[in-house]
C-alpha positions in Angstrom: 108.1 25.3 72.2 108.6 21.9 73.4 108.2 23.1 77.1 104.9 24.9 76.3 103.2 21.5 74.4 103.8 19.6 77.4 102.7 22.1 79.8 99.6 22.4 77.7 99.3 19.2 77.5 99.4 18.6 81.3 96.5 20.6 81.5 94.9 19.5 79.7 94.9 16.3 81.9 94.5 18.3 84.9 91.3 19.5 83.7 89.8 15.7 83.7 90.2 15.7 87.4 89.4 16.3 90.9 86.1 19.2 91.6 88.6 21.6 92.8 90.3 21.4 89.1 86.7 21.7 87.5 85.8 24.9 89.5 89.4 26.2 88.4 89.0 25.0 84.8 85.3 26.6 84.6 86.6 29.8 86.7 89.2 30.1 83.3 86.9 29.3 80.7 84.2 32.5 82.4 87.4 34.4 82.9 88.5 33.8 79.3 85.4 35.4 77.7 85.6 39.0 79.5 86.7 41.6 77.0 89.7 43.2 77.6 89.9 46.2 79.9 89.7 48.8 77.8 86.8 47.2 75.8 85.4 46.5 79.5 85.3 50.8 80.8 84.1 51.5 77.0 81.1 49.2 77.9 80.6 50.1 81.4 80.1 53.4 80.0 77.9 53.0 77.9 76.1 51.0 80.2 75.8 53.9 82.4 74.7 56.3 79.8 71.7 53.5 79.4 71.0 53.2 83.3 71.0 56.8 83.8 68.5 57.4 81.0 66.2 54.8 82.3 66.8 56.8 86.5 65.8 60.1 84.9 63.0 58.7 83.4 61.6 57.6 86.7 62.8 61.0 88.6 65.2 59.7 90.7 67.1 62.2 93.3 69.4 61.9 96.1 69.6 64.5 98.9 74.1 64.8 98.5 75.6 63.9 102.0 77.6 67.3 102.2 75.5 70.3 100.7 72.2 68.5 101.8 70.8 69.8 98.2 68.7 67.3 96.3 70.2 65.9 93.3 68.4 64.8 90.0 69.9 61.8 88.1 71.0 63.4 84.8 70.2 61.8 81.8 73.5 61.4 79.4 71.4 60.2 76.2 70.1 63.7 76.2 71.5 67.0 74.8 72.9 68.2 77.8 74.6 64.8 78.1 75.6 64.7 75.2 77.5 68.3 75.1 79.1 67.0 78.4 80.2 63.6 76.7 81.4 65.7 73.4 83.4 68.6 75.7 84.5 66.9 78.7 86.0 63.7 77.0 89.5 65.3 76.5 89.6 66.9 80.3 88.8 63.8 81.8 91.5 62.4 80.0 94.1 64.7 81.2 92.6 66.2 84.3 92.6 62.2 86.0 94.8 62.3 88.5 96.6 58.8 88.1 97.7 59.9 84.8 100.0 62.3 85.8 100.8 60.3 89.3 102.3 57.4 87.7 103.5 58.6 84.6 105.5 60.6 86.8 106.6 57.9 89.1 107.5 55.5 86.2 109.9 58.3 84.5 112.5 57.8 87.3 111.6 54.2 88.1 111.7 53.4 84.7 115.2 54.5 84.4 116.6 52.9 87.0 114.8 49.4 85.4 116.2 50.2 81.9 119.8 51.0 82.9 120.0 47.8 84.3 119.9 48.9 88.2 117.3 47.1 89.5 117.5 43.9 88.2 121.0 43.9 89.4 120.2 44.9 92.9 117.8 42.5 92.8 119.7 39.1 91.6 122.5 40.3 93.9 120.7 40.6 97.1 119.4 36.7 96.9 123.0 35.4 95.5 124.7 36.8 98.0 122.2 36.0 101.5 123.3 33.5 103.8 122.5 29.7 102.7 120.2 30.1 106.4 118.4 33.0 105.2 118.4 32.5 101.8 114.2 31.4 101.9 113.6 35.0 103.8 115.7 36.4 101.3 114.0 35.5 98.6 110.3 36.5 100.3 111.8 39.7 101.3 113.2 40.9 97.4 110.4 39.4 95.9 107.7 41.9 97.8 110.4 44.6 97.7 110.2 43.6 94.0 107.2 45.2 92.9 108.9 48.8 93.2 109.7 47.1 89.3 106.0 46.6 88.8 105.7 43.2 87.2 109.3 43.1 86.2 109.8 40.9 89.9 107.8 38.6 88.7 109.3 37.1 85.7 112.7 37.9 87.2 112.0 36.8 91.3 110.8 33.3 90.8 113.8 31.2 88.1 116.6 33.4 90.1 115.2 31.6 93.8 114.4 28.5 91.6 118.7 28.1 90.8 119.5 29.5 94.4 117.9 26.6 95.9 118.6 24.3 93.4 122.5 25.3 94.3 122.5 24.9 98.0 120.9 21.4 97.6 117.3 22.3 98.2 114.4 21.7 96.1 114.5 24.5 93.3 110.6 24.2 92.8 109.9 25.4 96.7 112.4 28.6 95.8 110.6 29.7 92.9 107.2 29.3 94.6 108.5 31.6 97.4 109.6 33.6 95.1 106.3 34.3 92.9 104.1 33.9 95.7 106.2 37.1 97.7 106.4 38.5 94.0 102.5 38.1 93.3 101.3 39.3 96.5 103.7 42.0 97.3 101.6 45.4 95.6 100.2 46.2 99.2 104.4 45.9 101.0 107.0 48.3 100.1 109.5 50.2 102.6 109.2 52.5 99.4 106.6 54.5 97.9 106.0 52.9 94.3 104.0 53.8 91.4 101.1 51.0 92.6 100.8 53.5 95.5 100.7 56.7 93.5 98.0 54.9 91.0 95.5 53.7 93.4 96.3 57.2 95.1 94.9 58.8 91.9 91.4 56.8 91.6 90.6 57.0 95.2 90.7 60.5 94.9 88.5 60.9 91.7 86.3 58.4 93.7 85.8 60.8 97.0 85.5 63.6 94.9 82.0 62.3 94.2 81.2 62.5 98.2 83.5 65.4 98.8 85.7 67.4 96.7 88.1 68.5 99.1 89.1 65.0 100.2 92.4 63.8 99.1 94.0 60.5 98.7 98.2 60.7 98.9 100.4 57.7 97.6 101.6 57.7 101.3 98.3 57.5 103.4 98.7 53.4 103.0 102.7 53.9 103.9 102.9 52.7 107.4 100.9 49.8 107.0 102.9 48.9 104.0 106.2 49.2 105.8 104.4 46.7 108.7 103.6 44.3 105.8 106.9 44.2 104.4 108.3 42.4 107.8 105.2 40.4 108.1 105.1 38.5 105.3 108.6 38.2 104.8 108.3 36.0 107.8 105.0 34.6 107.4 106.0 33.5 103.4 109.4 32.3 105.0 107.7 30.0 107.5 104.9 28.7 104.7 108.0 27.7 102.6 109.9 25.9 105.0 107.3 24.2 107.4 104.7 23.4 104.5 105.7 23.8 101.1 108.9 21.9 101.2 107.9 19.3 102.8 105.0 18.5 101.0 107.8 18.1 97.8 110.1 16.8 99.2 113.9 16.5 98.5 114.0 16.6 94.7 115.2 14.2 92.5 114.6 15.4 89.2 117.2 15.6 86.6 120.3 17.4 86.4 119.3 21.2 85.6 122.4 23.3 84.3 121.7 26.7 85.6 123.6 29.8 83.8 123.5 33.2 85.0 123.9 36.2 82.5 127.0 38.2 82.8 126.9 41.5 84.7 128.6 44.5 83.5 132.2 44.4 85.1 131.5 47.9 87.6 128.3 47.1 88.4 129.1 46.6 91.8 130.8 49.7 91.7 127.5 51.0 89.6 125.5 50.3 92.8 127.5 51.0 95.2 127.7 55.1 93.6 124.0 54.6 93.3 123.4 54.2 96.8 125.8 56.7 98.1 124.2 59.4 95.8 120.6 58.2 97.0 122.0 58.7 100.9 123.0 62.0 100.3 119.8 62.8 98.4 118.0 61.7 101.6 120.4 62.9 103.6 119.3 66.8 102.0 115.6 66.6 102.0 116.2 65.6 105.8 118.6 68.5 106.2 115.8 70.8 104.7 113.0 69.5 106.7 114.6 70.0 109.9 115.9 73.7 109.3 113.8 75.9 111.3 110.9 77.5 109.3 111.8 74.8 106.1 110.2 75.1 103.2 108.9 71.5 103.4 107.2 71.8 106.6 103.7 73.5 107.3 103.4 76.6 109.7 103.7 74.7 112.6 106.8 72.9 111.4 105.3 69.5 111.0 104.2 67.3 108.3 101.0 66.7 108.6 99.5 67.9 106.1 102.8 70.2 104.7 104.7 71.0 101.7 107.1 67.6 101.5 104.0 65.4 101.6 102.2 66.9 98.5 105.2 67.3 96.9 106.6 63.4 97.5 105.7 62.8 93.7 108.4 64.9 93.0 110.5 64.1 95.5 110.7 60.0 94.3 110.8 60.9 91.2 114.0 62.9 91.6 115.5 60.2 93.8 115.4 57.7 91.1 116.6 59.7 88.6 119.5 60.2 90.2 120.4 56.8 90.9 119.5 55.4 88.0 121.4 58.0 86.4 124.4 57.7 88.7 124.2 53.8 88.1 123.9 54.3 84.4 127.2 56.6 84.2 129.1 54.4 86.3 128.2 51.5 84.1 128.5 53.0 80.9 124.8 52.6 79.8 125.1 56.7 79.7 127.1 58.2 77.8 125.0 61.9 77.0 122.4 63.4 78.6 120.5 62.0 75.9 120.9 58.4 77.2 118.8 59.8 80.2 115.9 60.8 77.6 115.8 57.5 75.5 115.7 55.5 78.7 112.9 57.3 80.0 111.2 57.1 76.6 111.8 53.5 76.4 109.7 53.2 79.7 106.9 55.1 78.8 106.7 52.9 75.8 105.9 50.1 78.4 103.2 52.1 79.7 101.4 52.6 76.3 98.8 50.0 77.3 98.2 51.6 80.6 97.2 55.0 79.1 95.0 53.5 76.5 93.2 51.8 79.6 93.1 55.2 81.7 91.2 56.7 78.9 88.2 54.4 79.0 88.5 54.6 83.0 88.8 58.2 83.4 85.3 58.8 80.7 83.5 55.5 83.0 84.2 57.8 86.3 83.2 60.8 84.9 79.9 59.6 83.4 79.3 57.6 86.5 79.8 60.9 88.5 78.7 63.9 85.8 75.0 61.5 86.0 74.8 61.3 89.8 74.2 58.1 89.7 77.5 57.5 91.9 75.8 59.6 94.4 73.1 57.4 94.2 74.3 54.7 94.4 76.3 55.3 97.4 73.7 57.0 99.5 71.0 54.3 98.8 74.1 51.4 99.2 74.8 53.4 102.5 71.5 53.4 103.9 70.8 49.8 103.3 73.9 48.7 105.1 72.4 50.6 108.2 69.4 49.3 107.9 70.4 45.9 108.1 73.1 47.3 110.8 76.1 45.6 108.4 77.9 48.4 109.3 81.2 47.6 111.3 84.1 46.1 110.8 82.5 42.7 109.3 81.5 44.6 106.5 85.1 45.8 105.4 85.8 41.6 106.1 82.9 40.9 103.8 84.4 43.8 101.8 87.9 41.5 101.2 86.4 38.4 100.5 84.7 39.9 97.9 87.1 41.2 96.5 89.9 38.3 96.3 87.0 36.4 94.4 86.7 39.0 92.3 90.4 38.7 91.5 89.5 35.4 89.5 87.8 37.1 86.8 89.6 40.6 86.9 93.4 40.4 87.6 94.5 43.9 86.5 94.3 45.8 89.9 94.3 49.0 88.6 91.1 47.8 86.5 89.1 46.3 89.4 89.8 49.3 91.5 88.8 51.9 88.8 85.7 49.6 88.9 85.0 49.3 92.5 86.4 52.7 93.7 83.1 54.5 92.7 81.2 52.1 94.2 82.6 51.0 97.5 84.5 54.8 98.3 81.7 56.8 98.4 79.6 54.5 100.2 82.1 53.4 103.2 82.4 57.7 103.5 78.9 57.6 103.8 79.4 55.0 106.7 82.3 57.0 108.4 85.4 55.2 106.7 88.2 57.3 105.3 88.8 56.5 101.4 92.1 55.9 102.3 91.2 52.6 104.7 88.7 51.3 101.9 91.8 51.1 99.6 94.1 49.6 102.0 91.0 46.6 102.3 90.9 46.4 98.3 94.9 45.8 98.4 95.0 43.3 101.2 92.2 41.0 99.0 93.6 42.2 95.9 97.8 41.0 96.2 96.0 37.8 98.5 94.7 35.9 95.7 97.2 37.4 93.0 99.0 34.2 93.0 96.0 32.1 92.6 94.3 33.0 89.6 94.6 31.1 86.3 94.2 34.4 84.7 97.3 35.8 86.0 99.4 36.4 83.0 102.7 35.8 84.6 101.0 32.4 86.0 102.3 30.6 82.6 105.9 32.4 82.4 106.5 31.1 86.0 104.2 27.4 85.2 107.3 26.9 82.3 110.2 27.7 84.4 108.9 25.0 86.8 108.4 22.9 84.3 112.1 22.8 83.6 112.0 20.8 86.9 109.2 19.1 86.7 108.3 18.0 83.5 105.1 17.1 84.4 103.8 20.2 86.5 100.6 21.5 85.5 98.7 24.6 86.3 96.8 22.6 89.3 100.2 21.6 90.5 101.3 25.7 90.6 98.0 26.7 92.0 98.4 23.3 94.6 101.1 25.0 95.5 100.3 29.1 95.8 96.9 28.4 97.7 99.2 27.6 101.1 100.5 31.4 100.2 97.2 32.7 99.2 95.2 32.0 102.3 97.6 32.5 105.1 98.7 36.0 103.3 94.9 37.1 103.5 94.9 35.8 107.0 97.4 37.8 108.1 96.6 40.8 106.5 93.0 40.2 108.1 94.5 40.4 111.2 96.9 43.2 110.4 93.9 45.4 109.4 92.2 44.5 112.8 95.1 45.4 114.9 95.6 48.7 113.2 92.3 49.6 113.6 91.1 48.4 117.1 95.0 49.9 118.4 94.3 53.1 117.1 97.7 52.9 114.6 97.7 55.0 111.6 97.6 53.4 108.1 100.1 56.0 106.9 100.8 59.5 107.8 97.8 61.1 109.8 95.4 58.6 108.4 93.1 56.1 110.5 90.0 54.0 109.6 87.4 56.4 109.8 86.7 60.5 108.8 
């Protein structure tokens, strides 16, 4: 409590100060007073019930891009809306395809978080690096930490914070490494995650309104995932060491004592049966795809498109189940098969909040779509782009910096891409760019400015464990010290996105910039 009254009260002399502070101050206040996301959708909808109204009124059609038939803008205040509002609400409830997608995902993720797994994985990987890699380290487990979702970033930044503090370093450079690679690592993973299979979901349901045939995979962003992984590792390794520690300094605060909780006593062991069982489970889909005439590969024995790719859901989720299970044997957090249930229970109770949001998002789509006002709207949005010949690859640019401003007001990705996916999908297929290229742009300025944001939840969780350093660190002082992060991060990924697309690589398994 004492921690929090001075933090607060460092703000509040922060806030007296400097124009960059008032823009940042007065960028909180506006973001303060948006509803929350749920009450957000609810109100977009609505709003498009209104708008649509007021389009039919005037007789507004669009000629559809892929049947050529003309469309009218339907009017859901009327009786034919209102039947589809009335009968349709519960389908687009369970028939959105993120639902399932990550529900899915997060059953065997989930379990491997609640027996205790990844958190221990995690902890031991930066413990136990090399005092000369230790900053890498840190980057590198902190963007591989988002396979936990959020979990990485309350656990990532105090655990690199007492590394560094232990090898004689300054302990408040570690923990910005650590929130920073934490913060803006949803668009790196060597692994598929549930952010992957949830932005999957609503870029489908978004292309649907162009084309119904077009679907978005939780891989098709894979390869340029993987490439990110290595990139920023080195480029948030190099903005630690050659910027952010020298601009603090050697530290010289007081004497921190730093404990570390207990691990079970075979959780090495734990891990180490974890990973052999996830090598063998590897080790068999392999085995099965490269059997002549397998199951998992199409008629041409490849694998693009093929069985193994729509069924990677599946295939995760398995994998994770049997480690987590494997670890949670070995460690004695199962006992019965119904340990397995209750663990997986326990995680879908952190998801609660996520399926009250997918309600509102799923009936916004489907109004947005049912009206024809996405159509619309992407058609008309498409044409003018032409017309002003905004078209290339400056537009996609224009696109991110968007975006990453946007990600002042609206933090939740999954939010500000069920708000922008029926928008900016449609229209960039309208242009020639694969739905699957348009979300690889929203990620890049999404995870960028992550770490920026006073509305970041996890901004004050990380603000009081510097403060056990720094007494006096405010929110400016965090922010001072993310923005190096921020803007090379969305740099880089610029560039990244250029190189991809002018080289001809693939952003993921058969999947390149453009239809």
């Amino acid at each position: 409590m004492k921690t929090e009254k001075q933090g607060k009260k460092v703000v509040t002399e922060n806030k007296k100060t400097g124009i960059a502070q008032r823009f940042l101050n007065g960028v909180e206040k506006v973001g303060n007073k948006l509803p929350d996301p749920f009450i957000l959708f609810a109100g977009l909808a609505v709003l498009v019930i209104i708008v649509s109204a007021i389009f039919s009124a005037f007789g507004a059609t669009v000629v559809h891009p892929g049947s050529g038939e003309e469309l009218e803008v339907k009017n859901l205040a009327s009786a034919e809306g209102l039947n589809f509002i009335l009968t349709s609400m519960l389908d687009n409830f369970t028939g959105f395809a993120p639902l399932g997608l990550v529900l899915s995902m997060m059953l065997g993720i989930g379990l491997a978080e609640k027996v205790g797994m990844l958190d221990y994985a995690i902890k031991k990987t930066i413990l136990k690096s090399p005092p000369a890699l230790i900053t890498y380290t840190v980057v590198f487990v902190g963007i591989m930490g988002n396979i936990a979702s959020d979990a990485a970033m309350v656990l990532v930044p105090p655990l690199a914070a007492m590394v560094f503090y232990k090898i004689g370093r300054n302990p408040i450079a570690g923990l910005a490494a650590g929130y920073a690679s934490a913060g803006a690592g949803f668009t790196a993973n060597l692994l598929i995650a549930g952010t992957d299979a949830l932005l999957a979901g609503i870029s489908t349901e978004a292309a649907k309104i162009i084309d119904e045939n077009i679907v978005v995979t939780p891989i098709d962003n894979w390869y340029f995932n993987i490439v990110s992984v290595f990139v920023l590792t080195i480029v948030g390794g190099l903005v630690t060491t050659k910027f952010i520690e020298p601009r603090l300094g050697e530290y010289k605060g007081d004497e921190v004592k730093e404990a570390i909780a207990e691990d079970p006593p075979n959780a090495g062991k734990a891990l180490r049966n974890a990973a052999i069982a996830g090598f063998a489970y590897i080790a068999l889909i392999v085995g099965t795809i490269l059997i002549p005439s397998s199951p998992l590969t199409n008629e041409d024995g490849g694998l693009v498109p093929s069985p193994f790719l729509d069924g990677i859901i599946p295939i995760i989720l398995f994998f994770f189940i049997i480690i987590g299970t494997v670890y949670g044997i070995t460690v004695g957090n199962i006992k019965s098969s119904k340990d397995v249930a209750n663990f997986m229970a326990e995680s879908m109770k952190d998801m609660a909040s996520y399926i009250v949001l997918i309600f509102a998002i799923a009936q916004f789509i489907a109004y947005f779509s049912w009206s024809n006002i996405a159509t619309w709207v992407a058609v008309n949005g498409a044409e003018f782009l032409k017309d002003v010949e905004f078209t290339g690859i400056g537009l996609i640019i224009g696109y991110i910096i968007f975006t990453a401003s946007l990600n002042f007001l609206i933090t939740s990705g999954s939010a500000k891409w069920a708000l922008e996916a029926p928008v900016f999908v449609p229209m960039f297929m309208q242009l020639g760019y694969h739905p699957a290229f348009t979300q690889v742009a929203y990620r890049v300025a999404d995870s960028s400015t992550n770490i920026v944001t006073p509305m970041m939840p996890y901004m004050v969780i990380a603000l009081s464990f510097m403060q056990k350093y720094d007494k006096k660190a405010g929110i400016g002082t965090f922010i001072s010290l993310m923005l190096p992060y921020s803007v090379t991060f969305l740099i880089t990924w610029i560039i990244m996105l250029l190189v991809f697309v002018f080289f001809g690589i693939p952003f993921g398994p058969g999947i390149g910039p453009y239809l």
